[in-house]
Legacy VTK file of the C-alpha trace (Angstrom):
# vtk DataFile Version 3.0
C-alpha trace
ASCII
DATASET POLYDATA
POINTS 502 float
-94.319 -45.626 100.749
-94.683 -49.215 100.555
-94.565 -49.105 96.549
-91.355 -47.937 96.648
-89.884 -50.688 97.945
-88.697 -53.180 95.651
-89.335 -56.580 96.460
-88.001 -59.931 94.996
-89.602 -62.752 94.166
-89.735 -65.426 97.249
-89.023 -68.486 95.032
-86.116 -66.754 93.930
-85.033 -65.211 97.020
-84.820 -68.951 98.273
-82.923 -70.280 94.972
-80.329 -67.582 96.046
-79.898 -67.273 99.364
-79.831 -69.014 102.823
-82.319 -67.351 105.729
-81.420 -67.305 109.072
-83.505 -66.203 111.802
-83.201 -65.402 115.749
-85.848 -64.773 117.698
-86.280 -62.452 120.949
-89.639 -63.313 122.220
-90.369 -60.554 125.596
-93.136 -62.106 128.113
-94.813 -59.899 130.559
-95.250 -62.249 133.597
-98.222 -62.377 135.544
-96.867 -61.609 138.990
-99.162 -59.162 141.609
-96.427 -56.925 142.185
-93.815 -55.393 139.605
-90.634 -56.376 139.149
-88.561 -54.125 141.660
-91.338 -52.774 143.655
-94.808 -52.804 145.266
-97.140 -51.017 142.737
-99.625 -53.377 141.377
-98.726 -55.088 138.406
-102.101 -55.167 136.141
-103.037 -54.359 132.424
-104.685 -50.883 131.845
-105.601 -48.498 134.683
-105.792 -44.778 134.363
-102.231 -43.077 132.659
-99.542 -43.359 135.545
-101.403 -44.255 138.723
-99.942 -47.654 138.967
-96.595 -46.067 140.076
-93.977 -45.413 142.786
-90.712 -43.569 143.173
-88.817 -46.796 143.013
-90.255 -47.367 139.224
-90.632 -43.652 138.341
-86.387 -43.846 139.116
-86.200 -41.522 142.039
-83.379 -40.398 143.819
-82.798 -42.237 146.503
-85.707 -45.346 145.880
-83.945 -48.430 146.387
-85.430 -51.817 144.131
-86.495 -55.317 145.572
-86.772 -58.276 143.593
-89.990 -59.844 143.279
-89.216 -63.502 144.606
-92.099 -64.905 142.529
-90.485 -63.205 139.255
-87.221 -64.520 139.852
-89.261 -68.406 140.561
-91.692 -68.017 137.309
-88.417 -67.514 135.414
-86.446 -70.553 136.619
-90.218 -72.767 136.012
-90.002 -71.432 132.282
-86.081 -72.046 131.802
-86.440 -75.544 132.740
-89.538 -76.285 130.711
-87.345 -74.859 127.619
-84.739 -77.361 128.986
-82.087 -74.787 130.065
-79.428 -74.805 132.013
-80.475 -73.247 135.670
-77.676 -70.850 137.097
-76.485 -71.278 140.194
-75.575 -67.356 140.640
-76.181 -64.186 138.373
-76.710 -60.751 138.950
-78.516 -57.980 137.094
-77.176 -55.178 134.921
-78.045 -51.414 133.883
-78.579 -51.564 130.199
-78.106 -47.803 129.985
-79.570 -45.877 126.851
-81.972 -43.524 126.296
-85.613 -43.267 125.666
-88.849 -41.185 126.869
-90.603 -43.799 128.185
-87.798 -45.528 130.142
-87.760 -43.309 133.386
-84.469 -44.050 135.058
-82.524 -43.394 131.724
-81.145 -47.217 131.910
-83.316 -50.638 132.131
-82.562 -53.180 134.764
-81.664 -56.490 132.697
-78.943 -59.196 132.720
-76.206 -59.526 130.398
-73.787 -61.848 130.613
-75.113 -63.882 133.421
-78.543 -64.948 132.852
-80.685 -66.875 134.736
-81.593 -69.312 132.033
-79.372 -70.764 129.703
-78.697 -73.587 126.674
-82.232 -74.966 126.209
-84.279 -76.173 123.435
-87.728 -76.193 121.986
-89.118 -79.103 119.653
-91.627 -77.127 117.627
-94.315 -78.829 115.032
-95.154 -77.227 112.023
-98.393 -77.330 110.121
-97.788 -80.927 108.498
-96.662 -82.662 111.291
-93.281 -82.199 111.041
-91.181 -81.263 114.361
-87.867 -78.455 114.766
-85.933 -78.438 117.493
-85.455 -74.426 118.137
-81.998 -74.179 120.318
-82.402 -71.440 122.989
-79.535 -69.191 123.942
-80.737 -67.830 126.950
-83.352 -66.660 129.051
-83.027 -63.388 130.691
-85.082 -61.658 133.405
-85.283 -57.296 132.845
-87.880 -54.595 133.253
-90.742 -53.661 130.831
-90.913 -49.819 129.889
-93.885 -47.607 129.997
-95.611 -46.662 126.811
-95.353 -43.392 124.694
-98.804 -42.031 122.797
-97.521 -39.910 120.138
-100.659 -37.605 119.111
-101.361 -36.501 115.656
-99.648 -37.479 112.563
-101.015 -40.060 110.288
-99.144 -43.427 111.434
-99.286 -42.818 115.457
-95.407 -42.966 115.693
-93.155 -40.405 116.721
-92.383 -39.223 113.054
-95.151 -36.557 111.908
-96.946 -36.114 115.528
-97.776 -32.621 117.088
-97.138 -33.810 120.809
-96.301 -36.836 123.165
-97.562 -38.529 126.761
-96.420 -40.845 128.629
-97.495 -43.668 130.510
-95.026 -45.118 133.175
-98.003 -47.836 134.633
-96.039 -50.546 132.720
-92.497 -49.532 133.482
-91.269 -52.043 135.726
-93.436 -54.744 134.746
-91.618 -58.039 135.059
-90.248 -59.616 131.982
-88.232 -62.755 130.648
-86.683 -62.249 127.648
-86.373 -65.696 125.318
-83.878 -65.282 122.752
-82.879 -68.401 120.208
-79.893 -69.605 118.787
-79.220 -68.495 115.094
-82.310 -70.686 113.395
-80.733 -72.005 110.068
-81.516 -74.583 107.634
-85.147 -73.580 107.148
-85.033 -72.500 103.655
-88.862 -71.746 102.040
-90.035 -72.645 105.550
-88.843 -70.005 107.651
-91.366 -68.072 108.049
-94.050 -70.537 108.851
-90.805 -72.212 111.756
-90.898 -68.441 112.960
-94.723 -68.471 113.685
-94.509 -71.884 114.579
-91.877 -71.500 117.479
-93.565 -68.252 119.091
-97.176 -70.492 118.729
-95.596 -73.332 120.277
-93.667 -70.851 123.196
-96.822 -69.054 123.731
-99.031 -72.721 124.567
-96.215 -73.590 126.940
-96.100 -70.333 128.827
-99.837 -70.664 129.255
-99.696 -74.020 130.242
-97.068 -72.796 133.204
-99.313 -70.226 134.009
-96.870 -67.482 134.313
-97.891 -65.196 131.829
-101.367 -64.302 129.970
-99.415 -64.040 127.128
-101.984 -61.547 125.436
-100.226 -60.095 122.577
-102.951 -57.782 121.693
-102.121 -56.286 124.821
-98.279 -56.129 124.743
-97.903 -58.851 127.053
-95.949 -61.144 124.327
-93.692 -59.308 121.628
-91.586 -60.812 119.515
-88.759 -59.365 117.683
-87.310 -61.063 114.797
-84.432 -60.985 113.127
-83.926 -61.428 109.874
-80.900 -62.112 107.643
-80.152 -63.639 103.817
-76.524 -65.334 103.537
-75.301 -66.446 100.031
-75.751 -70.156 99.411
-71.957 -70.097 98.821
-70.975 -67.460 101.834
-69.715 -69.092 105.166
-70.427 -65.761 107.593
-74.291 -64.775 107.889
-75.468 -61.731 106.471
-76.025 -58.500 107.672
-79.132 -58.710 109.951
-82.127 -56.681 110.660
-84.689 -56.469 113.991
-88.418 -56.115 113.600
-89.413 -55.070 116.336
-92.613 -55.870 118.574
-94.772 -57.990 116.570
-97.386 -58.514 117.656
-99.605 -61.500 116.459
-98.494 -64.991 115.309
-100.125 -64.452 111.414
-97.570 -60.924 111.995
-94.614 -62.716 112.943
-95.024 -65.221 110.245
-95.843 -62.141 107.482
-92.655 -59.668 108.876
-90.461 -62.540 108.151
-91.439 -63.198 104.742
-91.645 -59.580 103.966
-88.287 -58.958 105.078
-86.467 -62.000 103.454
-87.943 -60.564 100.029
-86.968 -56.980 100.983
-83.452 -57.801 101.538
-83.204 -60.332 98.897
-83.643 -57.025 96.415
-81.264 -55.213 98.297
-78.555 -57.632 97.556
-79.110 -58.737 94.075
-79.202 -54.818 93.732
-76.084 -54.481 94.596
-76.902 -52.947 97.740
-75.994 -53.781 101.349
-78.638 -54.246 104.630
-78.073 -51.742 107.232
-78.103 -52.951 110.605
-81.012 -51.344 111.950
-84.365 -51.850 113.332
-87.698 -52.123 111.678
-91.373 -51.554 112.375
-93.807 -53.765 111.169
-97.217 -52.167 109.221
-99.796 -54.015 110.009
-102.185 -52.659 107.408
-100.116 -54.249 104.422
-97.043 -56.513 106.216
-94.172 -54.276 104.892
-91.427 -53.480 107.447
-90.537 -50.016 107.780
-87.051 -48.345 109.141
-86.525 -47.886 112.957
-82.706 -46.836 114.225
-79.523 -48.067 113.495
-79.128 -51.534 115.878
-76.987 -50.813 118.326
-74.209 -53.488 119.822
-73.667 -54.522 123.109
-70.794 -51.909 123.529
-73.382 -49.229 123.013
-75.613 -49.748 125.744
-72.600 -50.000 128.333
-74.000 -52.815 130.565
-72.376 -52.869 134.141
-73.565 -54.537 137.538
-76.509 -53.427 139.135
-75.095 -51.808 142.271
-78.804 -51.532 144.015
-79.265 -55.504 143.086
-77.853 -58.666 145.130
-77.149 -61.495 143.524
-79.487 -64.728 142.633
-78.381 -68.048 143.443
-80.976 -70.590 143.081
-79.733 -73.906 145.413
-80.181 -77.147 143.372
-82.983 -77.944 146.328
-84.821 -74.979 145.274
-84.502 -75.953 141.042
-85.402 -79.673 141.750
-88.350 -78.151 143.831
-89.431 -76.151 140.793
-88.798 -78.819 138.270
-91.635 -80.810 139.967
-94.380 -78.319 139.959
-94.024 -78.501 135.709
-97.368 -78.983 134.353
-98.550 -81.291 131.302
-96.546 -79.993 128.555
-99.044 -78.761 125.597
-97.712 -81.538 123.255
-97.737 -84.174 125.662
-101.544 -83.061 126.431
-102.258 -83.142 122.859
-100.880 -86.440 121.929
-102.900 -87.876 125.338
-106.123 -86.462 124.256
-105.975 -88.060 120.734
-105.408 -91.640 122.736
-108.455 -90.804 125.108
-110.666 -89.107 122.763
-109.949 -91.607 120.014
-108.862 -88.867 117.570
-107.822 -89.217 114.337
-104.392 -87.351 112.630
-106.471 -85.152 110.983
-109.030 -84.395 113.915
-106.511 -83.621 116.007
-104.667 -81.352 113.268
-107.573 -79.715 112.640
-108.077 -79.110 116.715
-104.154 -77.685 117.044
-104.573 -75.567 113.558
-107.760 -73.410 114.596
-105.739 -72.769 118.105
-108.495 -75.151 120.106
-106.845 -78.241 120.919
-105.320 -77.165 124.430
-108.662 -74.962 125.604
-110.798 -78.052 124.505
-108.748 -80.086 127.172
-108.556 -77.600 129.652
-112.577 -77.046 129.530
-112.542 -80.888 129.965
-110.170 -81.093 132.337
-112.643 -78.354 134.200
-115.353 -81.116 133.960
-117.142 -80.673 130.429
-117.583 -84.050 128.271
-114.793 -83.802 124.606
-117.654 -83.484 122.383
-119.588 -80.718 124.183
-116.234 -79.170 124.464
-114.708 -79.336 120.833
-118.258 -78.183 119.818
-118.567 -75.275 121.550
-115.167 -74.124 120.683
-114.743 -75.357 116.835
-118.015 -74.391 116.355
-119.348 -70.947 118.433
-116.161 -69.450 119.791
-114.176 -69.903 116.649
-116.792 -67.406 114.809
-116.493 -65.233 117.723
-112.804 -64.885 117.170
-113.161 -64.288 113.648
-115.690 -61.829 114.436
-113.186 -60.281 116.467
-110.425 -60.868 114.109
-108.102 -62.012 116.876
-106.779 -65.755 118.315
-109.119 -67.782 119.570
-107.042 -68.156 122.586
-107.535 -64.361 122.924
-110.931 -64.278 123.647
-112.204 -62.935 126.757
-113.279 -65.992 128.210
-111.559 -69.222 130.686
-112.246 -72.959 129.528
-113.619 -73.300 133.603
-116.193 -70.605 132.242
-116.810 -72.251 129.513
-117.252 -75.684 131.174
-119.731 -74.527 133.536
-122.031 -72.945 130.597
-122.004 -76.673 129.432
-122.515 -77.746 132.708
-125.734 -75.634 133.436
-126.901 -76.348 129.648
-126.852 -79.920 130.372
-128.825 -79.738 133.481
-131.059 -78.142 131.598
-131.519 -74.780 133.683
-130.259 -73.348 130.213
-131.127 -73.806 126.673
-128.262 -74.053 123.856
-129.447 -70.175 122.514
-129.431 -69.230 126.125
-125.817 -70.866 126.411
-124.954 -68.631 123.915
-126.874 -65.864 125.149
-124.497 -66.621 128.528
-121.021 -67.003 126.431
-121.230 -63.646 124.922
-121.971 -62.092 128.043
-118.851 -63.129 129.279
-117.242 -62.277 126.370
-118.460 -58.691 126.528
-117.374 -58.374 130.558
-120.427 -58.993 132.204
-118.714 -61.565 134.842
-119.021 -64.966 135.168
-121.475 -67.495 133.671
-123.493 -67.419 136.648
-123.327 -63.813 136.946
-124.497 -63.078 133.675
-127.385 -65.540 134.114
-128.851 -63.458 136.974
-127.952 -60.688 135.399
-129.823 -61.278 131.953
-132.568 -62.875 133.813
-131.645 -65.850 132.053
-133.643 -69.181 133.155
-135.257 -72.333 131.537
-138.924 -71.863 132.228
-139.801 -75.842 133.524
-143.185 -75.092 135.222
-145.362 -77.257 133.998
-148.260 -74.527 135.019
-146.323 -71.329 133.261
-145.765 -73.600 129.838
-149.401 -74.631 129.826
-150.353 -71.424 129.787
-148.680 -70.688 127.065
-149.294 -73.108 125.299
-153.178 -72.784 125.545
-152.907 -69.373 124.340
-150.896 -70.700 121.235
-153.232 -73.229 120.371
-156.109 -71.003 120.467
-154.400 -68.420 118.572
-153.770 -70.857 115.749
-156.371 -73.713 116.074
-155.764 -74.711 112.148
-152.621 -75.638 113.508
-154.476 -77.349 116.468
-156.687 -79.072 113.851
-153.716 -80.808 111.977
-152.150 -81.841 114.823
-155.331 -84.260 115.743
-155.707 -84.878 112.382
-152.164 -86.964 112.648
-149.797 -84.487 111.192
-147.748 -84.212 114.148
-144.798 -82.064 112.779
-147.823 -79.264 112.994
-146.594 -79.054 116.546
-143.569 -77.630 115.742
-145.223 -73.883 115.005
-146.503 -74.134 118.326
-143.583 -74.777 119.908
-142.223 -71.716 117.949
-145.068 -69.637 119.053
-144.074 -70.996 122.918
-140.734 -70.275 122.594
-141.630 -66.588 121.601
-143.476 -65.853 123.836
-141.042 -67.148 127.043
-138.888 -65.173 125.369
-136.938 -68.431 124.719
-136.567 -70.122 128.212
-139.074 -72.440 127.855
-137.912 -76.017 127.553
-138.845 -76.853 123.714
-138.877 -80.358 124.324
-140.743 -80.431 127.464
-143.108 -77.564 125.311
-143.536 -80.243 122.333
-144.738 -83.017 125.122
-147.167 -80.456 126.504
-148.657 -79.862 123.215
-149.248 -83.052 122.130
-150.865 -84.470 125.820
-153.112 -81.105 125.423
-154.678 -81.616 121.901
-154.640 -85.888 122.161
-156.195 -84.879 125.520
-159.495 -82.327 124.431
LINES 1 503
502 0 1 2 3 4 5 6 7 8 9 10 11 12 13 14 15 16 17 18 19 20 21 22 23 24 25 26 27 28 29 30 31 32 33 34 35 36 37 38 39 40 41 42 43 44 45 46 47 48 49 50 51 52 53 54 55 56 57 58 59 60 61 62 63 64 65 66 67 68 69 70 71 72 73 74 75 76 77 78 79 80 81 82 83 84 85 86 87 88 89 90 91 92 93 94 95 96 97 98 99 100 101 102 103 104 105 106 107 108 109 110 111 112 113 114 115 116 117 118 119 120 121 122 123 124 125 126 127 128 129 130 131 132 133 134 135 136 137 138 139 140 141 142 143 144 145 146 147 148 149 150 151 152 153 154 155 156 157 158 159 160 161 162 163 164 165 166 167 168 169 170 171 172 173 174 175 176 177 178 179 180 181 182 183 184 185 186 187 188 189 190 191 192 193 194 195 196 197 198 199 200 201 202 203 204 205 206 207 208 209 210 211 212 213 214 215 216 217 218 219 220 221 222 223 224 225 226 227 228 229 230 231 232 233 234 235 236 237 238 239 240 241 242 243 244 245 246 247 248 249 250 251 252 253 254 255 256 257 258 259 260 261 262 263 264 265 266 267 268 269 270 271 272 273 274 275 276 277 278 279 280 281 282 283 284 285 286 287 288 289 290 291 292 293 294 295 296 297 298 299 300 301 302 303 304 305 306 307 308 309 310 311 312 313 314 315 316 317 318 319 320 321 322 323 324 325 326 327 328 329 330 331 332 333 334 335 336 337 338 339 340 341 342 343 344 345 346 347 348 349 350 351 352 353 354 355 356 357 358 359 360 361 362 363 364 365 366 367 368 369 370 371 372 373 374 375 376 377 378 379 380 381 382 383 384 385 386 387 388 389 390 391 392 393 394 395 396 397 398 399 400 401 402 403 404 405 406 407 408 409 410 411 412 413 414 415 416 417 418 419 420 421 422 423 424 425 426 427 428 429 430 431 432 433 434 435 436 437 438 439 440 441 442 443 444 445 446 447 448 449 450 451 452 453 454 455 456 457 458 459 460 461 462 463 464 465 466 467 468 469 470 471 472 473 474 475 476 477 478 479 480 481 482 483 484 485 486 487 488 489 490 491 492 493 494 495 496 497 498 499 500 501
């Protein structure tokens, strides 16, 4: 299907045309409880057991707002530097769709809770953007639809459908930007850019795991070309739930060169949504976009008001955390990083996990190691963000801790790391688990290393003869045979005081 579509040339499509971009960037947030009731509010579970007649929409079941939804959501509209309000209300944003159970979705519309902010967003080279925000808006997440059969697992082609309501009602902030212009060949890399940068401060606030392999940050992105001479933007388009930062950054392009044929075809864009294919990074029609009119937004009935005092917003303002790029440009004073050092650090994704595993108690150059170094190839391995991984900077701190100490060797580290990476629990949990201990005995290592020696007493031979590297085959042999949690320097020191010693 893909080779159908004609595409134009991206030097040419920016020669001709002007992109403009806004982004809608939807943030699960990491509250116990949902967003209007009790049920538990947690990733997975068995199909539609994390659910209640007040998110299944049943007659009669009243919603509650979660207080600690409504405070995460103030926290991340001042760190975007918005405007607080001092009242709003939700709305039914009514339309329909299988997985939405009540037939409308509890939003806000005009009155948002978050408003008139900004994000200064640095690209690749160095370079900063200021990203204007329009608003952000608390709603309700949707379940999820698994459409069986059919070779693309969307609606289009399958034999049947399920549906899983756990994640209906799931509390979520909506971030949407102010028309991004001015970008030109660079808009797509400012796209990817501005949900990486939005992502490391909604971390950093600790609202939100913002796991977008798991649906818990989607961005939508909208995409339009205007003539270089035109005054009105063009005719836009919505792609709709990226999710990945390399996506984001590839829908955009795709779509700029995608409309760009369109028009100097002759053609016109339709106003309509788009899927995104992650096998190849083509976009791929949706439904026609509706408009605000369509979804015919009035007051919540069910819902009272919000109105934050100033007390409470001041409050909130001063439990802000260390701002990702204020941490970063800290750490490069302490640390004594270079531009580059640092660069590299914020390009492979490690920058803010290497401070947070030192801020956890781990020295910078145990830290950058193990995560430039080990945890990077387990990401690629895994093909996702490193910042994905299964594993905390605290965990990995303490792996360093209990290396250091020696109680672990660096291969047992490892040994400890991937453990935790594969579920097993905690770093001290997996060490019981895998039976995973330095062997520092002095008895237990002699023993083994007597049986080395006289297993190989060539070896034995050239170590009195002076050639002292010899040793190091008997340390091998050691470390086999502990299984590797014998101390190999310790091992080394045994060697040598046995042979200098018979």
């Amino acid at each position: 299907m893909t080779a159908l579509v004609e595409l134009l040339d991206y030097d040419e499509v920016i020669s001709r045309f002007d992109p403009v971009l806004g982004l809608e960037v939807h943030v699960e947030m990491s509250t116990a409880t949902k967003m209007f009731c009790g049920c538990v509010n947690r990733f997975g579970g068995e199909p539609n057991t994390h659910v209640c007649p007040t998110c299944l929409g049943m007659p009669g079941a009243l919603p509650v707002v979660n207080g600690k939804a409504v405070e995460s959501a103030m926290r991340i509209g001042l760190a975007l530097n918005c405007e607080i309000a001092s009242w709003c209300r939700f709305a039914r944003k009514n339309y329909f769709y299988p997985d939405m159970p009540k037939n409308f979705q509890t939003s806000q519309y005009d009155e948002p809770i978050a408003f008139n902010g900004y994000l200064d967003v640095p690209l690749d080279d160095g370079e900063v953007v200021r990203v204007e925000i329009e608003r952000a808006h608390m709603e309700e997440d949707t379940g999820k639809s698994l459409h069986v059969g059919g070779a693309t697992g969307r609606i289009h082609g399958a034999e049947h459908s399920l549906l899983d309501y756990n994640r209906a009602g799931v509390p979520l902030i909506e971030i949407v930007t102010k028309p991004i212009t001015g970008m030109g060949a660079r808009a797509p890399e400012v796209a990817r850019a501005y949900v990486t940068a939005l992502r490391d401060l909604l971390r950093a606030l600790d609202v939100s795991d913002v796991r977008m392999d798991q649906g818990s940050l989607r961005c939508d992105a909208n995409i339009s070309l205007m003539e270089k001479t035109a005054s009105e933007f063009g005719t836009r388009t919505e792609t709709k739930n990226v999710n990945s930062l390399r996506s984001v950054e590839r829908a955009v392009r795709y779509e700029m060169t995608r409309q760009g044929a369109v028009l100097v075809g002759g053609g016109t864009i339709k106003q309509e949504t788009r899927h995104f294919q992650e096998s190849d990074g083509s976009t791929s029609p949706g439904r026609t976009k509706e408009t605000a009119e369509d979804y015919r937004y009035f007051p919540e009935p069910d819902l009272v008001p919000i109105a934050p005092t100033r007390e409470w917003v001041e409050q909130l303002r001063q439990t802000l955390p260390e701002l990702p790029w204020e941490r970063r440009k800290r750490i490069k004073d302490e640390w004594g990083l270079t531009d580059e050092e640092l660069r590299d650090l914020i390009n492979t994704g490690a920058a803010d996990l290497v401070a947070a595993t030192v801020d956890a108690g781990a020295a910078p150059g145990e830290a950058r190691s193990w995560w430039v170094q080990y945890l990077t190839q387990q990401a690629n391995t895994r093909e996702v963000e490193l910042a994905e991984l299964p594993i905390k900077p605290a965990q990995v701190a303490r792996v360093i801790e209990l290396v250091g100490s020696g109680e672990l060797t660096n291969k047992m580290g490892r040994e400890v790391v991937q453990g935790v990476l594969d579920g097993e629990g905690e770093p001290d949990e997996v060490v019981d688990k895998r039976g995973l201990k330095v062997v520092s005995d002095d008895s237990a290592l002699l023993t083994a290393v007597d049986e080395a020696l006289a297993g190989a007493p060539d070896v034995a031979d050239k170590i009195r003869g002076g050639k002292v590297q010899a040793a190091g085959a008997i340390v091998g042999a050691v470390m086999k045979a502990t299984k590797g949690q014998a101390d190999a320097k310790r091992v080394r020191e045994l060697i040598l005081e046995r042979v200098n010693g018979s």
